[in-house]
VOPAGU-2260 file (C-alpha; in pm, 1 decimal, decimal comma):
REM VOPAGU-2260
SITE   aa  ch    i         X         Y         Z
SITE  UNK   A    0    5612,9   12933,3    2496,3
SITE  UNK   A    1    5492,3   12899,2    2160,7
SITE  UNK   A    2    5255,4   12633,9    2059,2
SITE  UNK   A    3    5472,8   12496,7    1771,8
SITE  UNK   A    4    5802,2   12450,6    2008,8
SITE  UNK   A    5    5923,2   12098,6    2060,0
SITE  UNK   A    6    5762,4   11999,5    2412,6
SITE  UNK   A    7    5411,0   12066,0    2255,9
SITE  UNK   A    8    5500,0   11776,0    1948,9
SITE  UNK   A    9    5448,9   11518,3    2268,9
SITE  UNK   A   10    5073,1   11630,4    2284,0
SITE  UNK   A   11    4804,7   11448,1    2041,8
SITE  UNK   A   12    4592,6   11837,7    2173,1
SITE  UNK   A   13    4607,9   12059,0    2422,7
SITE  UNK   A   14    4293,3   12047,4    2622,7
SITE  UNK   A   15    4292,2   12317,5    2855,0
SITE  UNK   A   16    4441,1   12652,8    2724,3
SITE  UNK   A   17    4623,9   12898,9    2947,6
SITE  UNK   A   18    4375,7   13186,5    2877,9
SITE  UNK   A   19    4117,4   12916,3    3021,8
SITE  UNK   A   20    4302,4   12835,3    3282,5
SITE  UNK   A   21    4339,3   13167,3    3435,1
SITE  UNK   A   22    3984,5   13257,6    3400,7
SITE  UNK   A   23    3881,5   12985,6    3554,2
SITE  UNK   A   24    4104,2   13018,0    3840,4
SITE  UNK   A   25    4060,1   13406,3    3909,6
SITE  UNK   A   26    3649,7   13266,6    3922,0
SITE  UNK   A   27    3752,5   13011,6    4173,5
SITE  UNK   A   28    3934,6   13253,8    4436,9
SITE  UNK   A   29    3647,8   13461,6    4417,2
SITE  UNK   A   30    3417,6   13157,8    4494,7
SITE  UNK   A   31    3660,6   13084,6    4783,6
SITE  UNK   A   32    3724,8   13447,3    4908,1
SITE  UNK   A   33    3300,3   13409,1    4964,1
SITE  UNK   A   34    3314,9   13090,4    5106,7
SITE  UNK   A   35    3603,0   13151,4    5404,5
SITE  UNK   A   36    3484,2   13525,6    5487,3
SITE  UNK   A   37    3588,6   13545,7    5831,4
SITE  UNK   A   38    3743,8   13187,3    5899,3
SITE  UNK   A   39    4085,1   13127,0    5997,0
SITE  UNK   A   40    4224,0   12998,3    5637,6
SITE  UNK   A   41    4493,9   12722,4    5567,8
SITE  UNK   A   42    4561,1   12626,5    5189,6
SITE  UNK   A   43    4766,0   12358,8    5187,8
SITE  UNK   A   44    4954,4   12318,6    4837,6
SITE  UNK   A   45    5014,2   11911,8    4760,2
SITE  UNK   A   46    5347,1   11938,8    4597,2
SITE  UNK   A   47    5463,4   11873,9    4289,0
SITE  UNK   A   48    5191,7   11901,1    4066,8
SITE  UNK   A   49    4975,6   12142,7    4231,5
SITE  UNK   A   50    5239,3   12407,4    4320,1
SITE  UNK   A   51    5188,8   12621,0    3976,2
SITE  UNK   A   52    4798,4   12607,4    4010,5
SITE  UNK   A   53    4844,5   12695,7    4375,1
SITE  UNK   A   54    5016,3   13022,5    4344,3
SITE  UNK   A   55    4826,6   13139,6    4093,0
SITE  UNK   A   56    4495,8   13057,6    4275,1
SITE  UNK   A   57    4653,3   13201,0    4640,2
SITE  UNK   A   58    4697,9   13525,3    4451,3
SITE  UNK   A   59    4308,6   13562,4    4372,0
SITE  UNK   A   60    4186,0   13488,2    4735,4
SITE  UNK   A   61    4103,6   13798,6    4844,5
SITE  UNK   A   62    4121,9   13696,4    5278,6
SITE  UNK   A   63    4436,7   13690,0    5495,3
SITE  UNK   A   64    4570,8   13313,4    5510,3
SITE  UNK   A   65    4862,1   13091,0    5585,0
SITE  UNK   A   66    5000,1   12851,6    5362,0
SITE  UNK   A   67    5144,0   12514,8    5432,6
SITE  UNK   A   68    5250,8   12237,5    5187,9
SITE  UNK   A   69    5312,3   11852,7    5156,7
SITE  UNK   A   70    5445,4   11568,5    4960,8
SITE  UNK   A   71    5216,4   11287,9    4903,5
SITE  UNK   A   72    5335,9   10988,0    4679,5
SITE  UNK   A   73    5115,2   10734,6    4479,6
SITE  UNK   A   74    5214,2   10720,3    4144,9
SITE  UNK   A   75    5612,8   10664,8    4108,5
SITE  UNK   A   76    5713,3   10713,8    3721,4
SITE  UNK   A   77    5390,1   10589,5    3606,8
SITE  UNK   A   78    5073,7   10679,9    3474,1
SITE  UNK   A   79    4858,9   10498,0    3733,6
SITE  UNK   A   80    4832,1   10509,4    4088,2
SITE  UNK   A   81    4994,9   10266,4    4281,7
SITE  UNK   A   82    4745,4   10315,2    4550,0
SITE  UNK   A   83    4956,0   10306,5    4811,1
SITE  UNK   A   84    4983,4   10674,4    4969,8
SITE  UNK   A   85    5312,4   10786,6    5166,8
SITE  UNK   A   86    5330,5   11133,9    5299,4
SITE  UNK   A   87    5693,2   11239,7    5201,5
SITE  UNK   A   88    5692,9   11592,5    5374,2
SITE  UNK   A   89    5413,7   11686,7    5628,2
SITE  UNK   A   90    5235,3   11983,2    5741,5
SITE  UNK   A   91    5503,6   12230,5    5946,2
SITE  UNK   A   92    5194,3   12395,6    6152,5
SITE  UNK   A   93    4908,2   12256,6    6350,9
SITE  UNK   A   94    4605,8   12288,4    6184,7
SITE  UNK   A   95    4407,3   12210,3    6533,5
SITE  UNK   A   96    4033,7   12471,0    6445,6
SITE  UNK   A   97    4128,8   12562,6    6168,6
SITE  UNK   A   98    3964,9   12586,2    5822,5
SITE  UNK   A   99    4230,7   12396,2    5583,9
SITE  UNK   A  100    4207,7   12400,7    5188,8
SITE  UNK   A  101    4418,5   12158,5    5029,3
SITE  UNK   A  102    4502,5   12227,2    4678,2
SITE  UNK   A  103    4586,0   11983,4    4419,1
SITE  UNK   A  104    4658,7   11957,6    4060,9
SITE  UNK   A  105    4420,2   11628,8    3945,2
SITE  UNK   A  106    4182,2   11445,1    4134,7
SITE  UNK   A  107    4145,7   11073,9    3966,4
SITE  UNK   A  108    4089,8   10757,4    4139,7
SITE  UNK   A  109    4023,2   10926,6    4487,8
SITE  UNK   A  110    4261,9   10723,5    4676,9
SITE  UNK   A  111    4539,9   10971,6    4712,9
SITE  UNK   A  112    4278,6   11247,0    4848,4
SITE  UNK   A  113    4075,7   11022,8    5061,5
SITE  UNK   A  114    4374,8   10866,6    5287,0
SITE  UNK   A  115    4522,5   11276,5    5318,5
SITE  UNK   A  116    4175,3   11369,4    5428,9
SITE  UNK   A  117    4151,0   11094,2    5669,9
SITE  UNK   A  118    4488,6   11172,2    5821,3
SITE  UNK   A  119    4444,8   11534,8    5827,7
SITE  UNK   A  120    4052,6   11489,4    6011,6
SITE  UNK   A  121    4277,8   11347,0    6301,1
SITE  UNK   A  122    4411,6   11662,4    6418,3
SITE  UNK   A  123    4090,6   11832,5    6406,1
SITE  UNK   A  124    4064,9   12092,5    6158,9
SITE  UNK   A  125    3712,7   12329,1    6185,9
SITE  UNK   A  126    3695,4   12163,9    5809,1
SITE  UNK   A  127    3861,6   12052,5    5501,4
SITE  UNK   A  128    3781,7   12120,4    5176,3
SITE  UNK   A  129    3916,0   12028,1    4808,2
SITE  UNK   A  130    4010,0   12261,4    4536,4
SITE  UNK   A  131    4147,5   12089,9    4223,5
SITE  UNK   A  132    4194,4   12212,7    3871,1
SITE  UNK   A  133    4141,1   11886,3    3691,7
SITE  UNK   A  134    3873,3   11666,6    3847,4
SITE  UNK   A  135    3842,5   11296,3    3631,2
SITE  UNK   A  136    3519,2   11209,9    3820,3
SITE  UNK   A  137    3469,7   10883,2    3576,8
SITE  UNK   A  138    3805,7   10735,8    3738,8
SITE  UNK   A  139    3660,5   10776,7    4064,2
SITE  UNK   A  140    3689,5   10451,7    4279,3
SITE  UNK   A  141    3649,7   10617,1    4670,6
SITE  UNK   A  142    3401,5   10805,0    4762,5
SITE  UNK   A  143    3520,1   11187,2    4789,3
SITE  UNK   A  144    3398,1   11524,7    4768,1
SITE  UNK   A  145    3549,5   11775,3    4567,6
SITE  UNK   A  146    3438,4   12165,7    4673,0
SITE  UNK   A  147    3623,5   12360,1    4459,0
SITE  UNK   A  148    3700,5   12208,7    4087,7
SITE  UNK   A  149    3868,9   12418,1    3750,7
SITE  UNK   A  150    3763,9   12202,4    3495,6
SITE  UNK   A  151    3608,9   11815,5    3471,1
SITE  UNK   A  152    3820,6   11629,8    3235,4
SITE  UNK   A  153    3730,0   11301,1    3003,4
SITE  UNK   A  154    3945,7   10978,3    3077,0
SITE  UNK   A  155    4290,5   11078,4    2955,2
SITE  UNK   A  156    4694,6   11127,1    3051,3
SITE  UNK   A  157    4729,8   11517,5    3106,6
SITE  UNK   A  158    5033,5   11697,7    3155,9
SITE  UNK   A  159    5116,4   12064,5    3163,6
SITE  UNK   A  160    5072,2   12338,2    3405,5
SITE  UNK   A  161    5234,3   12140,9    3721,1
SITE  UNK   A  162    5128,7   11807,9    3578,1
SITE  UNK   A  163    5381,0   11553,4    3497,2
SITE  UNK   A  164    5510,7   11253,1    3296,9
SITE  UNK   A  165    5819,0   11133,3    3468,7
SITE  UNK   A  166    5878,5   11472,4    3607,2
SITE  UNK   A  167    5882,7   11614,0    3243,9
SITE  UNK   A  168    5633,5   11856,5    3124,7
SITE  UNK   A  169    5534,2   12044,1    3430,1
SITE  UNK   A  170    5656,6   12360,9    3261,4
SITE  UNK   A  171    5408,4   12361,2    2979,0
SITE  UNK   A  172    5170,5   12657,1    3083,5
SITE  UNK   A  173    4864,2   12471,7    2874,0
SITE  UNK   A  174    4738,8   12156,5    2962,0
SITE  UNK   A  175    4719,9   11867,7    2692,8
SITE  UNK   A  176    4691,0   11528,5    2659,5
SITE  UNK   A  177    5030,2   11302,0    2618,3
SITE  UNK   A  178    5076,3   11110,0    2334,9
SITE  UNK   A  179    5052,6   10732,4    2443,5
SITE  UNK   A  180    5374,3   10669,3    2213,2
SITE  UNK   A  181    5556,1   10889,6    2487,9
SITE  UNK   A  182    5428,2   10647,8    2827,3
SITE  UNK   A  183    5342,9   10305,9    2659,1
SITE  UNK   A  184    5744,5   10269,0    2550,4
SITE  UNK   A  185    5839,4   10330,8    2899,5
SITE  UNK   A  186    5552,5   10076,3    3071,0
């Protein structure tokens, strides 16, 4: 997709190229492939958003796993969290001693994270980590730990590279910041 085609006239910049997005990941699933050396692995993909990111971060952990994903909802058509979590598909496999990974596309507030870690902890995993491309630590409201992050991003709407507005965008294979014109119409 060329930077000049019509979805990229949305963007005020892209933030995150695709060249830095891959490098980044192929560092992460060699951080990861350390980290789970002979553990029973689960990476669980949180879907929409994370699915892209996912796939192409499975594909660089170097370790026999299983993969399971789920549908968490917070956000509706906006740009901010509702804060109220429901679980729209769950987990197919019992994670019961197992070591589970859950993958998602943007960490921000917290909220989302913290109540799927506190519902996952109740059928006893070994452990759960985080691994995130986009971690917006100064949105942060919950305390939560995030193992595994891409890149820390400043205070802004992102879309691109699984990441939506209104289900729109998710095919951009950068990641840039949305034009405010495009979401404060809609609000």
């Amino acid at each position: 997709m060329d930077i000049h085609s019509k979805i990229y006239q949305d963007l005020t910049r892209v933030l995150v190229t695709r060249e830095e997005i891959a490098a980044s990941i192929k560092k992460l699933g060699q951080q990861i492939t350390n980290d789970y050396q002979g553990k029973d692995l689960v990476v669980v993909c949180i879907l929409k958003g994370a699915c892209i990111f996912f796939t192409d971060l499975i594909r660089e952990i170097d370790l026999p796993l299983t993969t399971e994903f789920m549908s968490v909802s917070s956000y509706g058509s906006g740009t901010s969290s509702t804060g109220v979590v429901r679980i729209v598909k769950d987990l197919d496999r019992n994670i019961e001693k197992k070591n589970v990974l859950i993958v998602e596309d943007i960490v921000d507030s917290g909220r989302t994270l913290s109540y799927l870690v506190s519902v996952l902890n109740q059928r006893h995993p070994s452990s759960i980590r985080i691994a995130t491309l986009l971690d917006k630590p100064a949105r942060r409201v919950v305390d939560l730990q995030v193992q595994y992050s891409c890149f820390n991003i400043p205070d802004a709407f992102v879309v691109g590279y699984g990441l939506d507005y209104d289900e729109k965008y998710r095919n951009l294979p950068d990641i840039g910041i949305l034009s405010p014109k495009i979401y404060e119409s809609a609000d």
